[in-house]
N, C-alpha and C positions, 0 to 999 in steps of 0.2 A: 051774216055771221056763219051760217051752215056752209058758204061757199069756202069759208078761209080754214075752217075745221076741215074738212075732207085732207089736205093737200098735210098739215097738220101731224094729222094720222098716221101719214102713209111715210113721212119725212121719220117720224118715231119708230114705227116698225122696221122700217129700213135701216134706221141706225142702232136699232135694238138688235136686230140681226147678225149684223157687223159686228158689234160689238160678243154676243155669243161664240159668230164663227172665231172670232182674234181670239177670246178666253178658252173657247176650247185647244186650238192650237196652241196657246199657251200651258194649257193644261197638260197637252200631249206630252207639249216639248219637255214639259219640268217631270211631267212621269218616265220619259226616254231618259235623259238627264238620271233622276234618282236610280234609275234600274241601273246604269252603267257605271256610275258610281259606285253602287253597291258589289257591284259585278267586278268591279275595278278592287274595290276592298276585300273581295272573297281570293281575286287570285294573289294579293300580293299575303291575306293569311296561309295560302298554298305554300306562296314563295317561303310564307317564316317555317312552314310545314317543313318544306322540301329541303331549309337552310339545316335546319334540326336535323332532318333525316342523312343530310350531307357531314353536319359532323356527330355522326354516332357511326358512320363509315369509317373516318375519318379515323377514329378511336378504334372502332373493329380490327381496320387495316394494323395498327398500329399493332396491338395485342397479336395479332397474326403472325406479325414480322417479330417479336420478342420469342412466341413460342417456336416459330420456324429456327430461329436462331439456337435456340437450346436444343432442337432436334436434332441439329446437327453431327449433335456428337456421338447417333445413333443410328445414322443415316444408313448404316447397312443393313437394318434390320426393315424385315419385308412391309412389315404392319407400318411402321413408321411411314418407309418411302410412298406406298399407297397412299396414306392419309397425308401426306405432305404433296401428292400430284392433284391431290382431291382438293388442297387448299388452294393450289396454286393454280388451278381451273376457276376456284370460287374466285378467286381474285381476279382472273381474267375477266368472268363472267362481269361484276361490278367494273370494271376497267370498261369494258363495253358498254356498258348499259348508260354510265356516267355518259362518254362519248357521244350515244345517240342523243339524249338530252340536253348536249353545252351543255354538260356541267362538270367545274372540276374539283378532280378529285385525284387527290396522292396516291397514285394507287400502283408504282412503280417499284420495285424493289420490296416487294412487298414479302416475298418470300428468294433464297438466297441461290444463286445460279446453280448452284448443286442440283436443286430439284427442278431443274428445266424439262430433262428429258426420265423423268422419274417415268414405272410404268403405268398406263391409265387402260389397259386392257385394248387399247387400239394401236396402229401401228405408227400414225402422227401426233402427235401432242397439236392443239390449240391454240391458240392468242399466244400474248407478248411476250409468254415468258418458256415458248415452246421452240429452244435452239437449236431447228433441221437446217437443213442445207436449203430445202426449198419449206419456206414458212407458209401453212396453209390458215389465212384468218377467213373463218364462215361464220360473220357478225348472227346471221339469223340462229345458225347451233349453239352458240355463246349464248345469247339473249332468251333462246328458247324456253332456256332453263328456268328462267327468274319472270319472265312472263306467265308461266304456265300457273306460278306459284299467286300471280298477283290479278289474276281472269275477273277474279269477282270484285278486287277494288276497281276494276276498269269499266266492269257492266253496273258498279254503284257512283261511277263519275259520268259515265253517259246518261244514267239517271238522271243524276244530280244538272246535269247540264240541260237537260229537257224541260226538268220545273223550271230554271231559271228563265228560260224564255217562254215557258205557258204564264208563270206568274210572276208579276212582276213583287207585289207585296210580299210574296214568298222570298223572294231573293232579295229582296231589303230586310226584310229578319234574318235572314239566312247571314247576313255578314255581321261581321269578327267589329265594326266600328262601333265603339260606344255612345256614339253622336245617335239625338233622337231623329227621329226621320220627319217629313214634315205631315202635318195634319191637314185635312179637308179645309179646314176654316183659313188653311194659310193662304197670304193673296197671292192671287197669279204673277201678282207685279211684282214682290218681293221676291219668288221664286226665279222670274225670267232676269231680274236685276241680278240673282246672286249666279246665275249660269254664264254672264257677260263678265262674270270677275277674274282677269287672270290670277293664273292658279300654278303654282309649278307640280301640281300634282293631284291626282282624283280624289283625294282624300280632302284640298281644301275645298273641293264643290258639295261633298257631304257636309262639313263643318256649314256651307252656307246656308243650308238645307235647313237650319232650325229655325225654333220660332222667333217671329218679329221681335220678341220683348228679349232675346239672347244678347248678352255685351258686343258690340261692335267690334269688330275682328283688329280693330287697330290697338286695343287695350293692350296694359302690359300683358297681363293674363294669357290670351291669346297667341299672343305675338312668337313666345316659347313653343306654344303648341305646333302652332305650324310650319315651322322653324324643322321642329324634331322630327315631322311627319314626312316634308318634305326628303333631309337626309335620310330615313330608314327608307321610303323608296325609292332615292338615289345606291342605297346599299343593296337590297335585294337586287336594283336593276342589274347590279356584277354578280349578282349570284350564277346566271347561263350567259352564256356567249349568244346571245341570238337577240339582233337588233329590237322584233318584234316583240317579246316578250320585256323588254326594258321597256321599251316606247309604254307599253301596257300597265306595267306595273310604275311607272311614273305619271300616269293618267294624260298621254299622248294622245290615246285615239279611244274615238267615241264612239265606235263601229263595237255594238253591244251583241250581235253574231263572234266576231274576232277578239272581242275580250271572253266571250264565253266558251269560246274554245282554248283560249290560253290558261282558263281555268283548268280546263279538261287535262291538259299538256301539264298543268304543276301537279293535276294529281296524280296521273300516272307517274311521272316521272318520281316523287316521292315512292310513290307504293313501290315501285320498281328498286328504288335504292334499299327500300327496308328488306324486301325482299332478299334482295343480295347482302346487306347486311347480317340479317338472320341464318342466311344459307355459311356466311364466310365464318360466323359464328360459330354456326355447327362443324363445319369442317374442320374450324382452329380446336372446340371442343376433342373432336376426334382423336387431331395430331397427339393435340395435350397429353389425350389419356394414352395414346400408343406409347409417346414419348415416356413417358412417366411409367409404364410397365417395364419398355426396353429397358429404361435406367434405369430401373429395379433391378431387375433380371442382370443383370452388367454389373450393376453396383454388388450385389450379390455373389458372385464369381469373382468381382476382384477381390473382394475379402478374403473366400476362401483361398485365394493365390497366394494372399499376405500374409494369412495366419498358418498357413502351409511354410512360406517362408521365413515365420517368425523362429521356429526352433533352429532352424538351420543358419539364422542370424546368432542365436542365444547361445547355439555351438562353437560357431567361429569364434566369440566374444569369450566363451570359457576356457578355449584352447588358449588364447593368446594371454590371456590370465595366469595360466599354467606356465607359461613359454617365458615369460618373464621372470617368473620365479622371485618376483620381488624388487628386479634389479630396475630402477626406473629412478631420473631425478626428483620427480614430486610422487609421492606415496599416495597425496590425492587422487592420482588417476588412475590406480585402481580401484578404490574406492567408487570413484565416480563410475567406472565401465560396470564395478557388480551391480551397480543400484538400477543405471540404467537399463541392464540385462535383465533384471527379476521383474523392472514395471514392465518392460514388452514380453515376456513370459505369463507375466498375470494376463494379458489381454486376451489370451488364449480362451479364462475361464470368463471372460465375459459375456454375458448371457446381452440375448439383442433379441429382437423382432425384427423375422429377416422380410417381413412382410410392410416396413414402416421404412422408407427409404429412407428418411431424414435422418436414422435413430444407423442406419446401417452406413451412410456416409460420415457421420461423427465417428462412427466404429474406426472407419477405415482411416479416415483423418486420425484417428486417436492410435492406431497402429503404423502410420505413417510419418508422422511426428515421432514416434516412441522409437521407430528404427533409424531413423534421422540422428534422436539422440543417442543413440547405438554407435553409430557411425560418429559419432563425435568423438564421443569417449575413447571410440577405439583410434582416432587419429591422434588426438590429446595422449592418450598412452603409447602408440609407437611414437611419437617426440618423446613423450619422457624416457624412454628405454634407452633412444639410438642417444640423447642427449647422457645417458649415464653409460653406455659405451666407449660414446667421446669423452668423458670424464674419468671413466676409469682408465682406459689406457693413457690417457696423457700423467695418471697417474703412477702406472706400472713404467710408463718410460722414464718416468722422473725417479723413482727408487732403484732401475737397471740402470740407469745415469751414476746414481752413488755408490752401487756395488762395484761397478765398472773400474772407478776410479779410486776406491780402494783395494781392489787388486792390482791395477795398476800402479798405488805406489808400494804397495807387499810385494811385488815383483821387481820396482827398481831398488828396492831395501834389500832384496836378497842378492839381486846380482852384485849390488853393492859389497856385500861381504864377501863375494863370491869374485871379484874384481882383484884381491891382493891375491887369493888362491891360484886363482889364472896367471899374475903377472912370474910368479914365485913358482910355477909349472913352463911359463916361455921362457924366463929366463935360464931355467936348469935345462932346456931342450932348444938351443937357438939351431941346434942343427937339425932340426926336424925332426918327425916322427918315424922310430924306426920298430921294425918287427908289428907283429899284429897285437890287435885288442885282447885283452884279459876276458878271459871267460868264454871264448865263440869255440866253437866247431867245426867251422867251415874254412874254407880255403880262399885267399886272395884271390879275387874276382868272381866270387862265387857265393855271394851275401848274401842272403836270402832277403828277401820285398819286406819280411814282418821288421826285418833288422833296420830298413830303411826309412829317413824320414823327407819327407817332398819340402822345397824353400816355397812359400807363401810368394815371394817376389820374383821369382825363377820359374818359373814354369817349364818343364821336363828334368828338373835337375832334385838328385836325391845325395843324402848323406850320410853317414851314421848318426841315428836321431841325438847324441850328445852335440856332435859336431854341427849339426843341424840347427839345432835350440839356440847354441851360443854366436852361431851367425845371423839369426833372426834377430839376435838384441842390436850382434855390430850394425845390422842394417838400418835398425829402427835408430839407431845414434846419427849415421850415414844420413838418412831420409831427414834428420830433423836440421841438418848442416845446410847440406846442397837441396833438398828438393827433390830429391834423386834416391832412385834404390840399385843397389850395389847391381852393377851387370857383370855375371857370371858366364864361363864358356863352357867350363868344362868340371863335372865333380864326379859320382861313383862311376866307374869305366868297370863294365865285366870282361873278363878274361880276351873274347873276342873282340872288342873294343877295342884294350889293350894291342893286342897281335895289330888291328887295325890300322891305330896309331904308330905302332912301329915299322911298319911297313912304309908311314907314309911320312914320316918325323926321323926315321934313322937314328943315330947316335943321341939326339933329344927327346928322345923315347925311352921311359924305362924299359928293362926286358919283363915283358909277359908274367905275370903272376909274381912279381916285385915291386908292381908304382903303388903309394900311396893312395892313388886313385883304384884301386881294386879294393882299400879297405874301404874307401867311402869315407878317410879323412884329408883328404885333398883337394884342391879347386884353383881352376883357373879364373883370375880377371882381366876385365878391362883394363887398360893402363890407368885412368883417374881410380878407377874401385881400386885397383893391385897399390897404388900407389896411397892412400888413402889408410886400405889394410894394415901395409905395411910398417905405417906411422902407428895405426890407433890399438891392430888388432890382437897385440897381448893381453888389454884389457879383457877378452873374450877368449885367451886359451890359442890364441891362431899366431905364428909365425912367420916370418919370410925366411926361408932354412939358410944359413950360412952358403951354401954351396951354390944356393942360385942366387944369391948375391952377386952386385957386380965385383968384381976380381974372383968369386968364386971359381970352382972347376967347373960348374957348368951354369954360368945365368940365364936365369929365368926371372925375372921382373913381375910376372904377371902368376906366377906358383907362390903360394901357401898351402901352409898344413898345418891341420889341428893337432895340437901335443896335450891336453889336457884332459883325455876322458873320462879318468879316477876321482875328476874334480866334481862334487856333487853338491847342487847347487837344491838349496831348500825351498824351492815353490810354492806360493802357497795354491790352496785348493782352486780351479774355477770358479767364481761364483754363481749361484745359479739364480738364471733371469728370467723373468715371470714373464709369459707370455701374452701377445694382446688378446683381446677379447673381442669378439664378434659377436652382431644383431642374433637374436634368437626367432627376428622375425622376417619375413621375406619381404624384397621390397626395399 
């Protein structure tokens, strides 16, 4: 019996051994396993960290690029363009910082090419948004800035990173996953079973991690959960461009050095964005308030230019008021220019806080609007003026129309009467006009210019103004026949003239200071006028004299003479016609 106990013994020890060393290894493996799980859970809480801190950038930039935009419109001013080169570095600054990290970030056009070359007290501008001829980017000067600011979350993740691999319980509390972690009592077998389950992601090897009595991960219950775990570390893994850090955050690799460094990489890389967050902050803060001074200051002065220019609106407006003197087709629009003149005059006594920009841009709107309607009224008013310009004269021409034409028939009513007087003076003198005019002083061919009257249809030809008058009617009878006005050759001759024509006419010449043509009741025509005359123009006092008749002593065909000049012919007055009327305003 003692001999089969020995072998027994030593058969139990041995496999009690074995069985230790396996559970210890097990044990190892499943505490390896829990730490880099946990370690896997801590960086992908970085990753939600760092997602956070990506869009509060996101929003910062945003805000940036709004106020950049309104600064614009003040861009000359020193304070502004400073705080706007200082924004537009902060932006760089996170533009880089993103970059070192894969990580992306909007960060382009973030502020508007105007302030590329703004000044920064150096003599090249920076990063992406610095348009030199030769572009100088010194990633380390950029980043410097926003490092410096974030030292101590770097020396508190290299902490952080330290306990993680002194302690591993530590760093199983230390993560963000609500799954309990496993207990001493849990069996090794359950543990090394649940480490052999594929998994798309380090967060289903925590979930395996609980205790034995936990619902089997096939339930419905479950089934969601790790569903959802899965895509959120599918989503963070696009959070950076960098394979390593995906593979990580999707529970790839089980190298618990290399996930605790990827921890390390999401916290700095958050701290780093907040950092440039808060800086780009401050810098937009700055613009903000520069911006909002200038545009006080601006807003400010433009008032004073307005209300400087409102009387000298409220003038123009009054003058033309005056200039009108009433005469406009609608009365409205005077009306409407005083009303509008007295509100942009009252704006004058409008009391403001010149220090409350909102209250001084409604001012200025309220005076810009109010001269607007200035400028209305007063274009609405020169239409109604020039519109009763045009109305009045087509008026005046319509009443000079009917005066017109009743003197025109009081004038053929008189010749009328004045037609038997004429015929009853040619027929008593068929021999023409002899001896001079009744009543003169002066000598044949020597008539004086007051005596003489010019023919309207003749041009250089004068006559004794009776003799004159009563050829203007033949001719107007004459024009309304043919079409035509009587063509004259020859009518007062002075003395020289005469001698002239004698010289050059011979015995068809009167002698010097005897023709008819010295008194200025003579005239020659054309053959159709002489011939025309000679038929119509007793009616008018005018003859063809016997003698220059054919068989006459001496014809002349183309001679008449006035024999009627005692005949006095009853005129009525001129009428007198109202003249047009013209704009009172310029323009």
């Amino acid at each position: 019996m003692r001999k089969f106990h020995l072998p027994f013994r030593w058969q139990t020890a041995t496999t009690f051994a074995v069985c230790c060393f396996l559970g210890g290894i097990a044990v190892a493996l499943g505490v390896h396993e829990q730490r880099v799980g946990s370690a896997v859970e801590e960086a992908r809480a970085q990753a939600r960290l760092l997602d956070e801190e990506r869009e509060k950038l996101e929003l910062t930039l945003a805000k940036a690029r709004e106020v950049s935009e309104v600064s614009e419109s003040v861009a000359d001013e020193d304070l502004v363009a400073s705080a706007a080169a200082e924004l537009a570095q902060a932006a760089t600054s996170a533009a880089f910082a993103a970059e070192q990290h894969n990580i992306l970030v909007s960060a382009s056009a973030v502020v508007p090419p105007a302030w590329a070359n703004a000044p920064l007290g150096v003599e090249t501008a920076r990063g992406p948004y610095a348009a030199t001829p030769s572009l100088e980017v010194d990633v380390a000067a950029v980043l410097g800035q926003v490092e410096a600011a974030v030292s101590d979350e770097a020396d508190d993740a290299t902490t952080s990173d330290a306990t993680i691999e002194a302690s591993p319980d530590a760093s199983a509390s230390a993560s963000p996953s609500t799954e309990p972690s496993a207990t001493p009592s849990a069996s090794p077998s359950v543990e090394a079973s649940a480490s052999t389950e594929p998994s798309p992601s380090a967060s289903a090897s925590a979930d395996a991690s609980v205790e034995p009595s936990a619902e089997p991960s096939a339930s419905p219950e479950a089934e969601p959960t790790e569903t959802t775990a899965a895509e959120d570390a599918a989503a963070l893994a696009t959070l950076i461009d960098d394979s390593e850090v995906a593979q990580v955050l999707l529970g790839e690799i089980d190298d618990l050095e290399t996930v605790a460094a990827t921890v390390t990489r999401l916290e700095q890389a958050a701290a780093q964005l907040d950092a440039a967050t808060r800086r780009i902050e401050g810098t937009t803060a700055v613009l903000e308030a520069a911006t909002a001074e200038a545009a006080l200051e601006r807003a400010n002065l433009t008032l004073e230019q307005k209300l400087d220019a409102v009387k000298a609106v409220g003038d123009s407006a009054k003058d033309m008021i005056e200039a009108v003197d009433g005469k406009v087709a609608k009365k409205s629009t005077i009306t409407d220019l005083t009303q509008a003149r007295r509100t942009l005059l009252d704006l004058r006594k409008t009391e403001v806080d010149r220090d409350d920009a909102d209250a001084v841009e409604v001012l200025i709107t309220d005076v810009r609007n109010a001269t607007l309607d200035v400028e209305a009224a007063e274009q609405a008013l020169y239409k109604s003026h020039h519109a009763w310009v045009k109305s009045e004269n087509k008026r005046r021409t319509q009443i000079n129309k009917k005066r017109l034409a009743t003197y025109e028939r009081q004038v053929d009513k008189a010749y009328a009467n004045a037609h038997a007087q004429y015929a009853n003076a040619a027929a008593a003198r068929q021999d023409g006009w002899s001896g001079a005019p009744s009543g003169i002083s002066y000598s044949n061919g020597q008539v004086p210019s007051s005596q003489l009257c010019s023919l309207s249809f003749a041009a250089g030809h004068q006559l004794q103004c009776d003799a004159a008058e009563a050829l203007e009617r033949a001719d107007d009878a004459y024009y309304a026949q043919t079409g035509s006005h009587l063509s004259v050759s020859s009518s007062y001759r002075s003395y020289g003239a005469q001698v002239a024509t004698k010289a050059s006419k011979g015995y068809l010449a009167a002698t010097p200071g005897t023709s008819n043509h010295g008194w200025g009741m003579a005239a020659d025509f054309a053959p159709a006028s002489a011939a025309w005359m000679s038929a119509n123009g007793e009616k008018y006092g005018w003859v063809h004299p016997l003698w220059a008749r054919p068989g006459g002593s001496k014809p002349e065909s183309w001679h008449l003479e006035f024999v009627a000049p005692d005949i006095t012919v009853n005129m009525p007055s001129k009428p007198t016609l109202m003249k047009k009327v013209s704009s009172s305003l310029k323009g």
